[in-house]
N, C-alpha and C positions, 0 to 999 in steps of 0.2 A: 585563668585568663583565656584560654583554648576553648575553654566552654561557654564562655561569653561571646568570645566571637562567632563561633557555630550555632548557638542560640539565635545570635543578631541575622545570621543569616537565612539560618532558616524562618524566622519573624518575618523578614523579608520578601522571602521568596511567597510565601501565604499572601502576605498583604497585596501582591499582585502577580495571585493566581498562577504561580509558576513554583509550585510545590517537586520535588523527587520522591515519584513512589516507584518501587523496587518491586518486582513480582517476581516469588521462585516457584518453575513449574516442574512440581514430581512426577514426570512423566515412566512412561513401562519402558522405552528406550533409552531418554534423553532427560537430565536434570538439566534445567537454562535457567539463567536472570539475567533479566531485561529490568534496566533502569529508564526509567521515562519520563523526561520536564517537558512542562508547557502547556498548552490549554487544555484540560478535560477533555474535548472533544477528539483531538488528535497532536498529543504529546509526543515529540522528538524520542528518539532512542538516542539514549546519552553513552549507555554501555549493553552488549548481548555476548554473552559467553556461554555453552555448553557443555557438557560432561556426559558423555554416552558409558551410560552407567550397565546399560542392559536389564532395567531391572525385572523384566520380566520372560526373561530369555528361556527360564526352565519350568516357568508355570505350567504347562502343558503336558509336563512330566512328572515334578515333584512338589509342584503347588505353593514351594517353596522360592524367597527371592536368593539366588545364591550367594555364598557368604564374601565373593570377591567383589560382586555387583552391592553387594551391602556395604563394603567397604570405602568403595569407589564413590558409592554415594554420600556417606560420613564426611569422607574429605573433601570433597565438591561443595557439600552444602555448608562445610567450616570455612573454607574460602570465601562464597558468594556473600554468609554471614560479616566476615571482618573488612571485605570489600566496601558491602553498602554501608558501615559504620563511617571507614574512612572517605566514602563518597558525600555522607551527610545528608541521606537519604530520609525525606520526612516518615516513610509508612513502609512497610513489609509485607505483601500479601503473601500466601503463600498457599498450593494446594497438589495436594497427588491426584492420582488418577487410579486405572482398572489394576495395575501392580501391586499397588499397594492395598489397594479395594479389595484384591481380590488372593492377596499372598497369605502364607498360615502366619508367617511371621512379617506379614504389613504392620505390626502394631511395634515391632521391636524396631523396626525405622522411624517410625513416628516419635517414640518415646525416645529416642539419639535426636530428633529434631528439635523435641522442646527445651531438649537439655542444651543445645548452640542457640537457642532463644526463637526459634518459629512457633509460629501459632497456624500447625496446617488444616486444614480445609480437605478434608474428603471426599473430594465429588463423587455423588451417584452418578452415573450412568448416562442416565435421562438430564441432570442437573448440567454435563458435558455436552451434552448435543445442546444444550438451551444459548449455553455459553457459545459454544463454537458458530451458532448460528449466527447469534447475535454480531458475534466479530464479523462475518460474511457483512451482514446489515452496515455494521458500520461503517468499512470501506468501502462497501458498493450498494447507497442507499435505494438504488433501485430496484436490485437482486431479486428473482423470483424464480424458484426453484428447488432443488433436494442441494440440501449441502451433505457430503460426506466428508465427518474427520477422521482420518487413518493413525490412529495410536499403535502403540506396541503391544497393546493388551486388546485393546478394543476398536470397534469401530462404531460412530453416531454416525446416525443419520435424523435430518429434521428439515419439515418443510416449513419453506420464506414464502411470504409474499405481502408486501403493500407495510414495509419495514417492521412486521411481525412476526413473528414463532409460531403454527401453528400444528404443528406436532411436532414429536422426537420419542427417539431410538435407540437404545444403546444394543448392543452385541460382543458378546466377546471372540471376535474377529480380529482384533488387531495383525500388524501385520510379522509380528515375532509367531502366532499362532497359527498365518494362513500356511507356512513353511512343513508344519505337522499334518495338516489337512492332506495337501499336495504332495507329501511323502507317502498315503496312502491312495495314490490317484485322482487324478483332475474328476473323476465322477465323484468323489467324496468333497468337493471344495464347492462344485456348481451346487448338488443335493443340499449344502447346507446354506449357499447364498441364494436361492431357490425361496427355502423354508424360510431365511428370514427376511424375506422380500412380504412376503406373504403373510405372514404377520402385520407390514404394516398397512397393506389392505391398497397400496398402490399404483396396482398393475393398471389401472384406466388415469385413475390423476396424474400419475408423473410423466404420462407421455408427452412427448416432445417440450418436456421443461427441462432449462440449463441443468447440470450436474454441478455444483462448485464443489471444488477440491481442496483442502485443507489441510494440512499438518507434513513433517518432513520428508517422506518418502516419495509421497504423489509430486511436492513441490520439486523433488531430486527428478522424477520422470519426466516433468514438463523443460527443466533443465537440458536433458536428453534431445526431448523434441523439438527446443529452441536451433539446440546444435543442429542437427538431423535437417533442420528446416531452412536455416541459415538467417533466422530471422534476425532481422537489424537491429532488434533495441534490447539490449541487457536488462529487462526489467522482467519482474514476475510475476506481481500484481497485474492481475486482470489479465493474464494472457490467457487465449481463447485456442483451443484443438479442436475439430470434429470426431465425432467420436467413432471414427474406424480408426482414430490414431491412437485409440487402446491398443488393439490390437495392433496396430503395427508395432508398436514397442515393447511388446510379449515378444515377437519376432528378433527384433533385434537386438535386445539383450540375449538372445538364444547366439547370437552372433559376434556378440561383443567379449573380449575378456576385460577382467579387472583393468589391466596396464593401459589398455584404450580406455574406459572410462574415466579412467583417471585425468586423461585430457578433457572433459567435457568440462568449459567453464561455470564456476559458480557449483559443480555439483559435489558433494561434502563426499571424502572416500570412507566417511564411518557409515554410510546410507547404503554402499556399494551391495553388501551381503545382501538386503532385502528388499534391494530395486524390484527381481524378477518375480517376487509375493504380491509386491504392491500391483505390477503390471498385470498379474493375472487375476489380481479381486478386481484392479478398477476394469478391465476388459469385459468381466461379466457383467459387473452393478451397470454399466452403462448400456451394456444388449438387452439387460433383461427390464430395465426403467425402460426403453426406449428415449434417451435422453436426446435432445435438439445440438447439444455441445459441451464441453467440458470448458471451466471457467477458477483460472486457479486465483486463490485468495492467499493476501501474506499474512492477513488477519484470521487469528483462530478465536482461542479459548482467553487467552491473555488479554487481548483487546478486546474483548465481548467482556470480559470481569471489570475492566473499566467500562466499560460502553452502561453496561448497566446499573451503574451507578451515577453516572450523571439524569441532569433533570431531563424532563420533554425537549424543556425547550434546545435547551444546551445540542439534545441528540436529533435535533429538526434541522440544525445546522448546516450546512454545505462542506463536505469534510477540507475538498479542494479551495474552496474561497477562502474557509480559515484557516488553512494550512500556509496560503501562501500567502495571504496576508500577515499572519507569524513572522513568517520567512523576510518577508520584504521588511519587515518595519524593524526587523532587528538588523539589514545591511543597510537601511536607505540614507542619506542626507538629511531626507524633511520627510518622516516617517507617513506624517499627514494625509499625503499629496495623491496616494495611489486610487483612493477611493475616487479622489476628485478626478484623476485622470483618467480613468476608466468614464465617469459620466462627461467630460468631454468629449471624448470621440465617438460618444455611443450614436449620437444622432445620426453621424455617415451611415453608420451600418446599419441603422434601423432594418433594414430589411434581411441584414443575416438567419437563416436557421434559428430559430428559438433556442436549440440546445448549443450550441455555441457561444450566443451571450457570456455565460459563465467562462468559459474559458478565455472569451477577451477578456474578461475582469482578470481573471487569474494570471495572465499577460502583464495588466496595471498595475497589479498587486506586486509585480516582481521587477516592476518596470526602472528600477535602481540599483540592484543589486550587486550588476558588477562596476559601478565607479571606481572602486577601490585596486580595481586590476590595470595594469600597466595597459595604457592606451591602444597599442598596436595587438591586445588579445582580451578586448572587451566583446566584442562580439562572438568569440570563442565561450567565452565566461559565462554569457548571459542563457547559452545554446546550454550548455555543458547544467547549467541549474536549472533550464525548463523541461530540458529532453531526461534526465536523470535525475531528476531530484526525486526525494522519495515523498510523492506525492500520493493519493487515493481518490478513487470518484474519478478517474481519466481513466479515459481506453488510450493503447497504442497510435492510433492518429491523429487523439487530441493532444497527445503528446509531440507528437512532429509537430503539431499548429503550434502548442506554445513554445517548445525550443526555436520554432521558424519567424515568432514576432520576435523572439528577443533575439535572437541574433540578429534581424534588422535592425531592432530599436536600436541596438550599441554598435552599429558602423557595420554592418555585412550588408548594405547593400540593396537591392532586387534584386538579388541571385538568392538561388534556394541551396541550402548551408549544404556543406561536403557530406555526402548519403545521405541528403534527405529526400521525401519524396517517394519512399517506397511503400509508409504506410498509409497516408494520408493522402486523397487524391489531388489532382491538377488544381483543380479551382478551390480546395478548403487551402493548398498551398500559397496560392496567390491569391487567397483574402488574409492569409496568415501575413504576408508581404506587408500589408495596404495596412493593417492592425499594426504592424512595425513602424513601417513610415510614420503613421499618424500619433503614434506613440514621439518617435524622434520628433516629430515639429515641437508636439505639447512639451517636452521638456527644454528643447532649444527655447523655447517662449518663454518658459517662467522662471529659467534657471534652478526646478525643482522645488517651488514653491508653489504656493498657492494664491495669491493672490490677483498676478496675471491671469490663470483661469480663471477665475471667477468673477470677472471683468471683459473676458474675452469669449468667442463662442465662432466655430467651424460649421459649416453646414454645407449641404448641397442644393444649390438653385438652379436648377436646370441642367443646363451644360456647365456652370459654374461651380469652384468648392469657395465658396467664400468664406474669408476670417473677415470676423468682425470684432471690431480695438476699439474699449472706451477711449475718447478725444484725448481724455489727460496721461494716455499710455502708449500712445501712437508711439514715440520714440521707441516702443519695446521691438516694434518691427524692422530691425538691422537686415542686413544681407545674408547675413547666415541663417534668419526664420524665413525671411522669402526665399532662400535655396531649396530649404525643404517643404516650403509651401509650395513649391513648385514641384519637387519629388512626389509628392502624394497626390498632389490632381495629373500629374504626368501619369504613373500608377492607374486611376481609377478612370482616365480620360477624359480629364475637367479641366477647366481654366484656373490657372491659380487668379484669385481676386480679393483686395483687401480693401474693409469701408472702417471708416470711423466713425464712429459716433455719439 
């Protein structure tokens, strides 16, 4: 009976495209899985647990994985094993890395794995950076630049541009290994990041191209620099350093002990040991690239194994449009409406920024979300899911835009939401305002349907914002749609005006 129903559901879950695949990463530091539903393009994380196994803590020495980190890893990957069974997980990827690549006895972890039922995947080197790159691309389809992944064994490097791979790198640099280097003098760690710079023939191309950062150490530094910087928004995708903040934070882990770091939010205290490795490899890759900025990615290797598996089309996608279209159509009323809402009000702004567009969409896409919250912190709600949701394809101040419409749309107002405003400037603030307002009319108007729109239409004539009402829906114009037809031409400096016709 159990297995009929679990059958029935996962049938289900296929039939519309919302499969659970499981990916466990054998990584030289860390064993993770990450369970993931939802579209191909950018699937939810339903569950992420790690196990810092160290597996390759003593390769450096005895080329061996040690027998406790061997252990460690056994029983890590017997859990993650009976986990995704009772999660009902449709597929199981699975793949090590330079540890096990590269340990005497990688094969004797391997062979413990297929016996708890993985089918793992060996990545080369090269085969890692392709991957890792790839996850850059798919979060930040723009990307152009060197991605560096920071492994425990290894480190890739591989250059993006124009959402393709166009070389890669492997080294075994990881950062369990820069700690050996640097016990024999910071001139044995440059000399060897020197040589493998040089190798890849980069010293005029990578100049002043981004650096993206990748994998958990560098992501634990940028943590560091958030604190350090007091920067407002808890997020870590796509946040941006200049790169003399390498160097400063070689400095200030020389400053720090454990017990302080331990307060830095977000940053994991099993990272603690080889923060000050990572700070001195990424200090040099970025002096000696000549990099324009550092740009950390939450996407690596795991999301690039999906990434490259879906079609063209699938990965031509807008990671942000479909994310938050996801997102809305599983909180909304009338799931429908958001697409249509966004091409109502698009005609006001016609003259927005090109690259904003999308983020009003992603505004409409989410433009329902918090109904369901208790009236007097709907607009807390709305704020709380635009400014933090774990979105991709946004920078930091398109992220104030979208938490700043939806806290309007759901009752905040023209006031700009408690700390907003510091990443995004004056006037992307107060058109984030006007995208609220015009949001709040179009759903007072249809009551979250469709068909009022699509019978109705908003414009600007002049000095005028005119709504125009088919004749036989006049009645839809109550006192509560002209209150806020009046809020959004007050707003933008227009007449509120309504014709029928």
């Amino acid at each position: 009976m159990q297995k009929e129903k679990i059958s029935a559901t996962a049938q289900a879950r296929k039939k519309h495209g919302n499969q659970r695949t499981a990916i466990v990463d054998i990584g030289s530091n860390s064993i993770r899985l990450v369970v993931y539903q939802g579209p191909a393009r950018i699937p939810a994380i339903l569950f992420n647990e790690k196990v810092m196994a160290g597996l390759g803590r003593q390769l450096s020495t005895t080329g061996d994985i040690a027998e406790d980190s061997m252990l460690l890893a056994i029983r890590g990957l017997k859990r993650f094993h009976r986990l995704c069974t009772d999660m009902e997980v449709d597929s199981i990827k699975s793949f090590a890395t330079a540890a096990v690549r590269d340990a005497i006895n990688g094969k004797d972890l391997l062979k413990a794995a297929r016996a708890i039922g993985y089918d793992v995947q060996v990545l080369q080197g090269e085969e890692e950076a392709e991957l890792a790159a790839l996850g850059v691309i798919s979060g930040m389809p723009d990307a152009k630049g060197i991605v560096g992944d920071l492994g425990g064994g290894s480190l890739e490097l591989a250059l993006i541009d124009g959402g393709a791979v166009l070389e890669r790198y492997s080294f075994p640099l990881g950062v369990l290994r820069v700690a050996d280097l640097r016990s024999k003098g910071q001139d044995k760690l440059k000399r060897q990041v020197r040589k493998m710079l040089k190798k890849t023939g980069w010293e005029k191309q990578a100049q002043e191209l981004p650096f993206y950062l990748v994998g958990g150490s560098w992501r634990s530094l940028a943590r560091l620099d958030m604190f350090d910087s007091n920067y407002p928004l808890p997020v870590i995708h796509n946040y941006e350093m200049e790169p003399r903040r390498a160097q400063r934070l070689v400095s200030r882990l020389a400053q720090l002990n454990k017990d302080k770091l331990k307060n830095v939010p977000g940053l994991s205290s099993s990272r603690i040991p080889t923060l000050k490795d990572a700070a001195w490899l990424l200090s040099m890759l970025v002096r000696y690239l000549g990099s324009s900025k550092m740009v950390v990615s939450a996407y690596g290797v795991r999301e690039g194994l999906l990434f490259q598996n879906i079609s063209k089309q699938e990965a031509a996608r807008d990671p942000l449009l479909l994310g938050t279209e996801d997102a809305g159509s599983a909180q909304a009323r009338f799931p429908a409406n958001s697409k249509l809402l966004g091409k109502w009000i698009a005609e006001i702004f016609s003259d927005d920024p090109v690259e904003w567009h999308r983020i009003r969409q992603a505004a409409c896409n989410l433009g329902d979300v918090a109904w369901r919250a208790n009236p007097s912190f709907r607009a807390e709600r709305g704020l709380e899911i635009g400014l933090h949701g774990n979105w991709v394809g946004i920078s930091g101040p398109e992220r104030e835009m979208l938490g700043q419409a939806l806290y309007t749309s759901f009752g905040g107002g023209n006031h700009v939401f408690p700390g907003g405003g510091k990443l995004a400037s004056e006037a992307a603030t107060q058109l984030a305002i006007s995208w609220g307002l015009a949001m709040r009319l179009g759903q007072r108007l249809s009551g979250g349907t469709r068909n009022p729109l699509e019978q109705t239409q908003i414009r600007k004539t002049g000095k005028k914002l005119e709504l125009t009402i088919a004749s036989d829906l006049i009645h839809l114009y109550g006192d509560a749609v002209a209150k806020r037809h009046g809020h959004l031409a007050n707003m933008l400096g227009l007449e509120p005006v309504m014709t029928a016709e």
